[in-house]
C-alpha positions in Angstrom: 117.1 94.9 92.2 117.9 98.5 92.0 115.9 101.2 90.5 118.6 100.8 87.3 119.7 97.6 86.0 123.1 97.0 84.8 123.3 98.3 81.3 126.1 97.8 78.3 126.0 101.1 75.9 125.1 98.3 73.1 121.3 98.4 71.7 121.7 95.5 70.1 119.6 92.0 71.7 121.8 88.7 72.3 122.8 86.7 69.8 120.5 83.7 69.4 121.4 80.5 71.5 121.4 76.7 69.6 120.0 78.0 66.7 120.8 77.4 63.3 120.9 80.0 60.5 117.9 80.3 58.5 117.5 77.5 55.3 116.8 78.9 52.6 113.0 79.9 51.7 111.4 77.5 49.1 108.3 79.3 47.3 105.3 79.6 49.6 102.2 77.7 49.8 98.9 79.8 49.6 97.7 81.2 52.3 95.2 79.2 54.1 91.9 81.3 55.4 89.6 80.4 57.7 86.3 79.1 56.6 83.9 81.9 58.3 84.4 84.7 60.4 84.2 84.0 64.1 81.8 86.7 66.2 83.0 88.4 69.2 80.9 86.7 72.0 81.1 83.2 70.0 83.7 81.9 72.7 82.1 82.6 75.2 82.5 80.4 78.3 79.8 77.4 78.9 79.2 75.7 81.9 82.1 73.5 81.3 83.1 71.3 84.2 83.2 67.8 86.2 84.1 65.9 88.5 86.6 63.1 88.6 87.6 60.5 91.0 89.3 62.4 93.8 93.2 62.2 94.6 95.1 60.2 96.9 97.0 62.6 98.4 97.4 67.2 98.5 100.1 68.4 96.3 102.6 70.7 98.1 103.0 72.5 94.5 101.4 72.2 91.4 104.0 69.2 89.7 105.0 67.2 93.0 108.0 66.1 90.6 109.1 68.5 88.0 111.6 65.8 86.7 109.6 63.8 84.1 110.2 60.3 83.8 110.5 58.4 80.6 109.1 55.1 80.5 107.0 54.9 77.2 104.9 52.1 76.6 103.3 50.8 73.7 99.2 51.2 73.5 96.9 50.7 70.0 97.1 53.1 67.6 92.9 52.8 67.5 93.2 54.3 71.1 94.0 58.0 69.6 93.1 60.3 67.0 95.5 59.0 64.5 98.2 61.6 62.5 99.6 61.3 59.3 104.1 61.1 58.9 105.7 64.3 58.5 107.0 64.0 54.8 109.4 67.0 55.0 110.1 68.1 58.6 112.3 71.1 57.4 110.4 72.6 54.6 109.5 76.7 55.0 105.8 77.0 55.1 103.4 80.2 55.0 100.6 80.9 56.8 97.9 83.0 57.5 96.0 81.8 60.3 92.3 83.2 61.3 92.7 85.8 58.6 89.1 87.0 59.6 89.0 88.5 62.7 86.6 91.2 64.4 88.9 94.8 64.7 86.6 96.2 66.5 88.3 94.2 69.4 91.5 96.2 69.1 89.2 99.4 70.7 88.2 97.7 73.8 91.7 97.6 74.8 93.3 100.5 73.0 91.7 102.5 75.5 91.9 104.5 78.9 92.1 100.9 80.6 92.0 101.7 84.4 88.2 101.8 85.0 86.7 101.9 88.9 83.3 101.5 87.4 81.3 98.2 87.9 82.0 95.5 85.3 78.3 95.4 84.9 77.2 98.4 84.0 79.8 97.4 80.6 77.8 96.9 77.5 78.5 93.2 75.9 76.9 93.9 72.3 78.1 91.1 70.3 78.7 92.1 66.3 78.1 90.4 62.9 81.1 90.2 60.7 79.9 94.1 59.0 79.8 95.1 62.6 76.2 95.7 63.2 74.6 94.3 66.3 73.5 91.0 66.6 69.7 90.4 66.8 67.9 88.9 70.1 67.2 86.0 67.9 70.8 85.4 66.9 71.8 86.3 70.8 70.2 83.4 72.5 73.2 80.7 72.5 75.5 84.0 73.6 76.6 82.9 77.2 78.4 86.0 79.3 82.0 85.0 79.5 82.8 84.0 83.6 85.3 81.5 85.6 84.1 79.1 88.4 85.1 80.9 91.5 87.0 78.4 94.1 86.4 78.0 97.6 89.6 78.5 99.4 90.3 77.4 102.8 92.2 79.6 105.5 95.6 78.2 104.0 94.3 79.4 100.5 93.5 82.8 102.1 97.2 83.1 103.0 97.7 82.2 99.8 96.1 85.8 98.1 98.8 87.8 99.9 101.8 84.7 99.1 103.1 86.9 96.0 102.8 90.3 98.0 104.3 89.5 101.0 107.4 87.3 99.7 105.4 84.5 102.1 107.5 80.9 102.6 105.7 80.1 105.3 103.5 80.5 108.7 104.5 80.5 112.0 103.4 78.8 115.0 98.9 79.7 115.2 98.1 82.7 117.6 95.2 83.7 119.0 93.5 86.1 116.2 91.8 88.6 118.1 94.8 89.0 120.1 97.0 89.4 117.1 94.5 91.5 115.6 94.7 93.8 119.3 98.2 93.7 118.7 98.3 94.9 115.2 95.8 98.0 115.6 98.1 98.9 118.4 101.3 98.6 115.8 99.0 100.8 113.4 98.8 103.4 115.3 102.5 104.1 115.5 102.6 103.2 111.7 103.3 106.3 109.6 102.8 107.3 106.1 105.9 108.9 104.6 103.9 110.9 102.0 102.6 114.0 102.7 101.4 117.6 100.9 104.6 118.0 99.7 105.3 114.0 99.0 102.7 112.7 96.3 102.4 110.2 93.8 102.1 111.1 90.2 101.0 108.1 88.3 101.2 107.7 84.7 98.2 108.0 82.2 96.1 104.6 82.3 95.6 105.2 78.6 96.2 102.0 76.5 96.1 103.4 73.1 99.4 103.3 71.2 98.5 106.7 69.4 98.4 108.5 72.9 101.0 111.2 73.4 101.2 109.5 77.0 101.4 106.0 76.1 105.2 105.7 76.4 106.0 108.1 79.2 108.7 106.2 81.4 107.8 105.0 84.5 110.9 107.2 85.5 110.8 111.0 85.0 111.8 114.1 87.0 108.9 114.1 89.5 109.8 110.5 90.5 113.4 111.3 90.7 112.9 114.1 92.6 110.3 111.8 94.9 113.2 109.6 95.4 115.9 112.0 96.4 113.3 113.5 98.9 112.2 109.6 100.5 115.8 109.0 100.6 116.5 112.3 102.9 113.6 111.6 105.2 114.1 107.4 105.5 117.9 108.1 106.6 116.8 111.2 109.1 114.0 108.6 110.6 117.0 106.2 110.9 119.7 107.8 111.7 117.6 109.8 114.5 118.3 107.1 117.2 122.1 109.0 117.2 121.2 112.6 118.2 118.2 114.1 120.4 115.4 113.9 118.0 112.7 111.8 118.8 111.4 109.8 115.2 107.9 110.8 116.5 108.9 114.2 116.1 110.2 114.1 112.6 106.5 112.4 111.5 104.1 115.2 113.6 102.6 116.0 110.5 102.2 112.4 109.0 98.9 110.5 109.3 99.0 106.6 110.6 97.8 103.4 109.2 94.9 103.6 111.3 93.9 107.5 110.7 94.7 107.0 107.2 93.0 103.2 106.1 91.3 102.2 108.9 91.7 99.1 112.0 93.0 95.1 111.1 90.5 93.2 109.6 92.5 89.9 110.0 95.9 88.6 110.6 96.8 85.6 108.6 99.8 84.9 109.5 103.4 85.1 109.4 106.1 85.1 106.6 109.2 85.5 105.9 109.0 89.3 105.1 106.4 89.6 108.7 103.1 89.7 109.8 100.3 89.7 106.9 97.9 92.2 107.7 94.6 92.9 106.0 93.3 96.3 106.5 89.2 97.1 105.9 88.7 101.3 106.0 84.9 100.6 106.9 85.3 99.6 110.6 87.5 102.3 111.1 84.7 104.0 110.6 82.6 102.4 112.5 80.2 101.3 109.7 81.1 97.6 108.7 77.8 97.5 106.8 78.4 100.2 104.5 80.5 100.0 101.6 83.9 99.8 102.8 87.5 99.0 100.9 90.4 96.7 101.9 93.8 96.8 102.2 96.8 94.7 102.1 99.9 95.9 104.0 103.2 94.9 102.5 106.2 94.5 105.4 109.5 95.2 103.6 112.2 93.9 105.3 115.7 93.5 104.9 117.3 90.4 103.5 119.3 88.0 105.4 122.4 87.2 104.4 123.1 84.0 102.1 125.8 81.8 101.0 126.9 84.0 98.3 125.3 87.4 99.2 126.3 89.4 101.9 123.6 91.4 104.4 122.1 94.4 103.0 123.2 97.5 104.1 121.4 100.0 104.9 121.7 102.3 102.1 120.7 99.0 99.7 117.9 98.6 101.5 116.5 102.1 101.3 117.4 102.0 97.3 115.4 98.7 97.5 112.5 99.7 99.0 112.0 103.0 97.5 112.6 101.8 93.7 110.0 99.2 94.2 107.7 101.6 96.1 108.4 104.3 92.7 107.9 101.7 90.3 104.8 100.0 91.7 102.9 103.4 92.7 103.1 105.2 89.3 102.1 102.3 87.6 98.4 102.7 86.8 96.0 100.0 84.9 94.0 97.9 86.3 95.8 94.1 85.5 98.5 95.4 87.5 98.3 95.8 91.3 97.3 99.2 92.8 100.2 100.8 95.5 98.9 103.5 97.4 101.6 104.4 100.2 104.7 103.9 101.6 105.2 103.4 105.9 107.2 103.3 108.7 106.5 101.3 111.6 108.4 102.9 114.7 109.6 101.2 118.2 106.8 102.1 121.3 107.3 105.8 122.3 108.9 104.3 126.0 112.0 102.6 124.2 112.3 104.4 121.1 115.2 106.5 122.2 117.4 103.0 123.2 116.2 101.4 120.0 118.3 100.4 117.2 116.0 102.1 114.6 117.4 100.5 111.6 117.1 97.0 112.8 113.5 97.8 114.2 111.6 99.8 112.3 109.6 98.4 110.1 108.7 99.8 106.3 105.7 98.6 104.6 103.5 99.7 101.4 99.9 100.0 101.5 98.2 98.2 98.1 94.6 97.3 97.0 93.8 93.5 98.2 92.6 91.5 96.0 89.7 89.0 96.8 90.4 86.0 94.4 93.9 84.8 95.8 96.9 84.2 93.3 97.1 82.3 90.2 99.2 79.2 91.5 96.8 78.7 94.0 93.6 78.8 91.8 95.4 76.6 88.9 96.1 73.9 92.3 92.7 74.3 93.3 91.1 73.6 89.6 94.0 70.6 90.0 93.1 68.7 93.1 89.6 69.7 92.9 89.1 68.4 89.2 87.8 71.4 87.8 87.6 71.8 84.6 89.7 74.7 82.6 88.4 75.7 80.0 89.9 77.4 76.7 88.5 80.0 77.0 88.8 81.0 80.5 93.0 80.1 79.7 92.7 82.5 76.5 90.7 85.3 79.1 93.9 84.5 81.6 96.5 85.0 78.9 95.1 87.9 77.4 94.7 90.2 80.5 98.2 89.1 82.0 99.5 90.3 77.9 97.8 93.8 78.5 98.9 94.3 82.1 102.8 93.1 80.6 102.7 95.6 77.8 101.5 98.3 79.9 104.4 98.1 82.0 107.0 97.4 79.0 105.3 100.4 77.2 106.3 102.7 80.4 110.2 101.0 80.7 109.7 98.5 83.3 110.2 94.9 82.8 109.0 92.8 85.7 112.0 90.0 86.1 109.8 87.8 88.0 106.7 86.9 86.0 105.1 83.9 87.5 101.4 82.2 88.8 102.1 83.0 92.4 102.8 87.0 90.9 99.3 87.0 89.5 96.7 88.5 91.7 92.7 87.8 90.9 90.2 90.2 91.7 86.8 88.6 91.9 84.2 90.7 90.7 80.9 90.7 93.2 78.4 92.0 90.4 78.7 89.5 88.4 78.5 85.9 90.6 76.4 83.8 88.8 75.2 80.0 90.2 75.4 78.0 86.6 74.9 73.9 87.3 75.3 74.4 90.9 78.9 76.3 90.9 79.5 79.8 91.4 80.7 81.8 88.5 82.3 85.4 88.3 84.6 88.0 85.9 87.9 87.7 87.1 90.0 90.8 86.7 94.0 89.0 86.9 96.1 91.9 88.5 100.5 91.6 88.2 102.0 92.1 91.4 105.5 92.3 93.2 107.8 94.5 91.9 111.0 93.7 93.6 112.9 92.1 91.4 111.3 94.8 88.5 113.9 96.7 86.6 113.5 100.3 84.5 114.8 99.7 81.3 114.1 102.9 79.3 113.8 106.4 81.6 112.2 109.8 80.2 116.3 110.5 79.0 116.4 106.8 77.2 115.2 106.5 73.6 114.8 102.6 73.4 115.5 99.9 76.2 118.7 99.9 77.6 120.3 96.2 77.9 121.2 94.4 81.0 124.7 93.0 81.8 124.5 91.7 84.9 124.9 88.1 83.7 123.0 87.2 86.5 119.7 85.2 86.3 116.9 86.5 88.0 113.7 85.2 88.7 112.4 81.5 89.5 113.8 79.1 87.5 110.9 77.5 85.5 110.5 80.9 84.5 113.8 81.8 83.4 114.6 82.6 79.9 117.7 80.7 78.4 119.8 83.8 77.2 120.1 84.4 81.3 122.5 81.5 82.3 124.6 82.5 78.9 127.2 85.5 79.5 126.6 88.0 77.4 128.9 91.2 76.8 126.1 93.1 74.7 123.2 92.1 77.2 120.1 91.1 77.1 116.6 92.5 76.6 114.5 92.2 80.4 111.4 92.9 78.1 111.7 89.5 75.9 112.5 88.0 79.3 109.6 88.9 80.4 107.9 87.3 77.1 109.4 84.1 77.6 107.8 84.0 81.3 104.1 85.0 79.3 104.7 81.8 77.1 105.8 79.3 80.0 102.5 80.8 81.8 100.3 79.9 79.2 102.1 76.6 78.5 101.4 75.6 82.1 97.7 76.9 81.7 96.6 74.7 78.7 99.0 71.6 80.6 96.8 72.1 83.7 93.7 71.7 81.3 95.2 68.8 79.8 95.6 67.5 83.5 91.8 67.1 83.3 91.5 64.9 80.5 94.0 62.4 81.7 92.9 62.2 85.3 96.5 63.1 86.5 97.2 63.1 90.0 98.5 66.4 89.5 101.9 65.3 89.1 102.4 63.6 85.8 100.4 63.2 82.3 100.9 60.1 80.0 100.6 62.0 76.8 99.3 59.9 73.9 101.2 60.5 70.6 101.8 59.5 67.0 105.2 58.1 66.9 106.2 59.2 63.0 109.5 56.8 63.0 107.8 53.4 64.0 104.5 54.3 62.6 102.6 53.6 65.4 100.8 55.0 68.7 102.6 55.5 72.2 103.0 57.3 75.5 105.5 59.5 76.7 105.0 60.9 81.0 105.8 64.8 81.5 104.7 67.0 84.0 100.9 68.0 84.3 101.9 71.8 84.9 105.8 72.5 84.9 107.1 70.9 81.9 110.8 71.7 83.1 112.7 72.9 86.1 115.2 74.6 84.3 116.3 76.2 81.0 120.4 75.7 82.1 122.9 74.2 79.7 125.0 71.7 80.4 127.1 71.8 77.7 125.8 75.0 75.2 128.4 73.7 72.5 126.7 70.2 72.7 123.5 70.8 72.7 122.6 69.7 76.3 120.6 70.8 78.9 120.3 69.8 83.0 116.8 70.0 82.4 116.1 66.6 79.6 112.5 67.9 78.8 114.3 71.5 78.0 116.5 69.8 76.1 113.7 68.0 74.4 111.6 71.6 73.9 115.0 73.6 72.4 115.5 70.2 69.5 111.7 69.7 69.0 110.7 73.9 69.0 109.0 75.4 66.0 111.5 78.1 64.4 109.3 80.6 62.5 109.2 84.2 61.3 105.9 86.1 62.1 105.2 89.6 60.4 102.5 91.6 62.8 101.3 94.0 59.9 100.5 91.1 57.7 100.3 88.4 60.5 101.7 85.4 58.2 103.6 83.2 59.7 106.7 81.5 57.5 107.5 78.4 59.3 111.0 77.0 58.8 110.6 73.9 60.7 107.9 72.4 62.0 107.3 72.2 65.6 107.7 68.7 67.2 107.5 69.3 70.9 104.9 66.4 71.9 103.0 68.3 74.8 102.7 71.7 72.8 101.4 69.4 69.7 99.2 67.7 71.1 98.1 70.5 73.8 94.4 70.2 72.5 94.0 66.0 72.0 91.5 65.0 73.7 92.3 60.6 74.8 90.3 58.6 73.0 89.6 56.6 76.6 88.4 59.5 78.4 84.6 59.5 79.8 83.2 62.2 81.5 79.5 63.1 81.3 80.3 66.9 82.9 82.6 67.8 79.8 80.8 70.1 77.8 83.2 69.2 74.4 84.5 72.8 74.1 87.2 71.7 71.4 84.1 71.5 69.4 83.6 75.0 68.6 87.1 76.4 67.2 88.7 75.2 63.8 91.9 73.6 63.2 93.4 76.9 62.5 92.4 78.4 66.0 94.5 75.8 68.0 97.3 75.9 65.1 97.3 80.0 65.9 97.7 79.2 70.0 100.8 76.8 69.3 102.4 79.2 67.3 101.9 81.9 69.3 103.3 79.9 71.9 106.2 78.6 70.4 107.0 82.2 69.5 107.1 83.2 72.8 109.1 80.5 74.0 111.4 81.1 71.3 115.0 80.7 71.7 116.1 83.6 70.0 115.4 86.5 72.2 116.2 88.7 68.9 112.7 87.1 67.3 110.7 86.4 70.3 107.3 87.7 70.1 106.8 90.8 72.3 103.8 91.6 74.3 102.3 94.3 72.0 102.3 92.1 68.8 101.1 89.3 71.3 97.9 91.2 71.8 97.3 92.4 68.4 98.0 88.5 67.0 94.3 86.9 65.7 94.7 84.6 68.8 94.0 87.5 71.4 92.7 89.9 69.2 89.7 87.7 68.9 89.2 86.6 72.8 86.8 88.0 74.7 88.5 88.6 78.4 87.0 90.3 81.8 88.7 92.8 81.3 87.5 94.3 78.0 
């Protein structure tokens, strides 16, 4: 996308889609309270996995079928925690849910949240309910909070750069240190194209809402102005080929890839956007011992023409490439992904004049690379490896992707492609811990790729400006249903962006679902209480993508090309949630089988490794995280939960995460 979406003059969201109005409210129950306060710390993670009987076969994706099948069959109702009949499916309930919760969570991420110092220097002091410090005494159960770190292979190492690098796929194997020969040599003609007078200004880290920074646009005069300049020099470099200049002499006074960052660490491969490079700033230097930092080189290259797109011009692709470049680089927390310069890769000096500059040159951005690989990759790993997910390493997931997402909706930009394989993890090194013979660390989850991100409020705007493109964008799982609905008064990127938060968390606590019915990876047989026959059955749905797509068929009908959609939009909790208050009025109950029963454990399953987590929340804590859920994935944009109320709900208010 460009730097600007398509916008209507209308502030108003999109009307809802296949929902009802609103019954009418019958007098509210009491609020329910939880029975004692819970103590930051009191989730923290155990040593909480096993080992099951190992698969058949290596997924290509994380759902080899996305399609569910439906072939129930009948088992004993003994066989699972039985559930009474709803009596009244449509009542309007209210709820207060975890009404006791810790505030003193709400400073550690209201705060300047970009922070280069080592996690483990952090102070972890839990607190009593009256928020003095807990005693030694009290401490000893208190377990610091970690994920099991996953070995990756050398396809999984591809895999870290897979959401920076557009990557569909490698190439025939080369010879690595002659690729990595090859690539120093290409760095050396590979110049930066910021200088003295070409800088980035990022915004304020700062993530408290009473900052006088916090809602700066991503998009004010200095990044204009870096724009118009970037433009000028880009088409010069380009356009050079045509008159006498040399591009080597248009960049004297730019530094290279190599001067700047240092020589190839390692070549991985090669995608579909070009050669993967890793660059390490220590052997540069001749000091591979010392404490050194790497790199991940980003080739941006133009798109190929499609069925129903044409190619990219050349003035598309330099709007392209800068706006993603502006965007990404004056972004600044640390659960989004660092961008640190923008490049040019230039034909050898002994052909340059003959060269066809604008199909050869090459422009790339320079970004921090993260150790951990992406998210789709570790949640494939936990899969075919039987690893064990835990609840609260999902909750420490959901809650730093949230902060990065409301950072960037805070500063104007919605992402438009908010996804697993867009979620970057940073191990940390100071904290690697063996715990029963696996290696556990803090994770720091980091969004990445921006090119597909759209401004939606500028320093001029006053609230977020609507898009009426009436074209999806995205990947498809992920899309919300307002996108395949033309609207003429648009509709809001940022509650797109929501839904994609809520399908990522479904997946998460379906992938740790996964582990309790010994899936194969590619289907569950969930176990459920069938209310109209009054007994127990089964019903098959995917064991990480629950649908494919959230297209209609037929809006007017009800239908969907996607039948477990279909089943979500009939069988979705509608509900009103008030953040000041946080009481929840339910209209009608949810029904959706694999959100209801996301924490059932099957009454046949036997594994000695399981460390029965379930076991210390309440009722009310997994009722809070299917609500929450459902409120994301709501179908009415209008009342979908945003990101900022997301964090402040008692769900992640109360989670410890890596990142706090």
């Amino acid at each position: 996308m460009g730097l600007f979406s398509k916008r209507s003059a209308s502030k108003k969201p999109s009307a809802a889609l296949g929902i009802s109005p609103e019954k009418e409210k019958r007098k509210p129950e009491k609020p329910e309270k939880s029975e004692k306060p819970q103590k930051p710390g009191k989730y923290a993670q155990k040593s909480s996995s096993g080992h099951i009987q190992p698969q058949k076969h290596q997924l290509n994706g994380l759902n080899a079928n996305l399609e569910p099948s439906r072939s129930p069959r009948s088992i004993s109702e003994n066989s699972i925690p039985r559930k009474s009949p709803e009596k009244n499916p449509t009542y309007t309930h209210k709820k207060r849910i975890s009404t006791v919760v810790d505030d003193s969570h709400f400073a550690d991420f209201e705060k300047d949240d970009y922070d280069d110092a080592d996690s483990s220097s952090l102070e972890q002091n839990a607190l009593d309910s009256n928020g003095s410090e807990v005693s030694d005494d009290e401490d000893d159960d208190y377990e610091e909070h970690s994920h099991v770190m996953l070995e990756r292979d050398r396809s999984h190492t591809i895999s870290q750069l897979s959401a920076l690098m557009g990557y569909c796929g490698l190439g025939p194997s080369e010879n690595s240190e002659s690729l990595k020969k090859l690539a120093n040599e290409v760095s050396r003609r590979t110049f930066s194209l910021l200088n003295t007078d070409l800088k980035i200004q990022r915004l304020s880290p700062t993530m408290r809402s009473s900052d006088a920074h916090f809602h700066d646009s991503v998009i004010g005069d200095h990044q204009l102005e870096l724009v118009k300049q970037l433009q000028t020099q880009i088409r010069r470099i380009l356009d050079s080929s045509s008159s006498q200049t040399s591009p080597y002499d248009l960049l004297t006074n730019n530094r290279t890839l190599w001067d700047r960052y240092g020589s190839i660490k390692d070549i991985i491969g090669r995608g579909a956007y070009g050669v993967i490079r890793i660059v390490d700033s220590g052997e540069a230097k001749g000091d591979p011992s010392g404490r050194t930092r790497t790199y991940a080189v980003k080739e941006l290259q133009k798109r190929p023409p499609s069925s129903n797109k044409a190619k990219e011009t050349k003035d598309q692709f330099i709007e392209r490439v800068i706006s993603e470049f502006i965007v990404s680089s004056t972004l600044n927390n640390k659960h989004v992904i660092r961008t640190l310069d923008l490049m040019i890769t230039l034909p050898e000096k002994n052909r340059v004049s003959s060269a066809d500059l604008y199909e050869e040159a090459r422009i790339s951005q320079v970004m921090d690379c993260t150790s951990g690989g992406d998210l789709f990759h570790y949640c494939k790993k936990s899969i075919t490896s039987h690893e064990y997910l835990s609840i609260d390493e999902i909750d420490c997931m959901v809650k730093q992707i949230t902060k990065g997402l409301w950072y960037m909706h805070s500063h104007g930009v919605a992402h438009c492609d908010l996804k697993l394989e867009n979620i970057l993890l940073e191990n940390d090194p100071n904290s690697i811990k063996r715990i029963n013979n696996k290696k556990r660390c803090r994770l720091n989850l980091k969004i990445s790729d921006f090119g597909k991100a759209s401004v939606v409020r500028t320093q001029w705007d006053n609230e977020e400006q609507l898009s009426t493109s009436n074209i999806p964008i995205g990947s498809e799982p992920y899309m919300a249903p307002e996108e395949h609905v033309k609207s003429h008064g648009g509709i809001s990127l940022l509650k797109k962006d929501c839904w994609a938060l809520g399908v990522i968390a479904l997946i998460l606590f379906n992938i740790r679902r996964s582990f309790f019915y010994k899936s194969n990876g590619s289907q569950c047989q969930l176990e459920y209480y069938d209310t109209k026959v009054g007994e127990a059955d089964t019903k098959s749905y995917g064991a990480a993508y629950l649908w494919q797509t959230t297209e209609p068929r037929s809006l007017k009908l009800g239908k969907y090309k996607d039948a477990v959609f279909g089943e979500y939009v009939k069988n979705a909790m509608v509900s009103d949630y008030d953040a000041k208050t946080k009481e929840w009025s339910v209209h009608k109950r949810g029904k959706f089988i694999p959100i209801e029963t996301m924490f059932d454990i099957p009454a046949h399953f036997q594994d000695p490794s399981y460390d029965g987590d379930v076991d210390t929340f309440e009722k009310d804590d997994f009722d809070l995280r299917k609500y929450c859920t459902y409120k994301l994935l709501d179908i009415n944009p209008a009342k979908r939960l945003h990101a900022g109320g997301f964090l402040k709900s008692d769900w992640l208010a109360s989670v410890e995460s890596c990142g706090d």
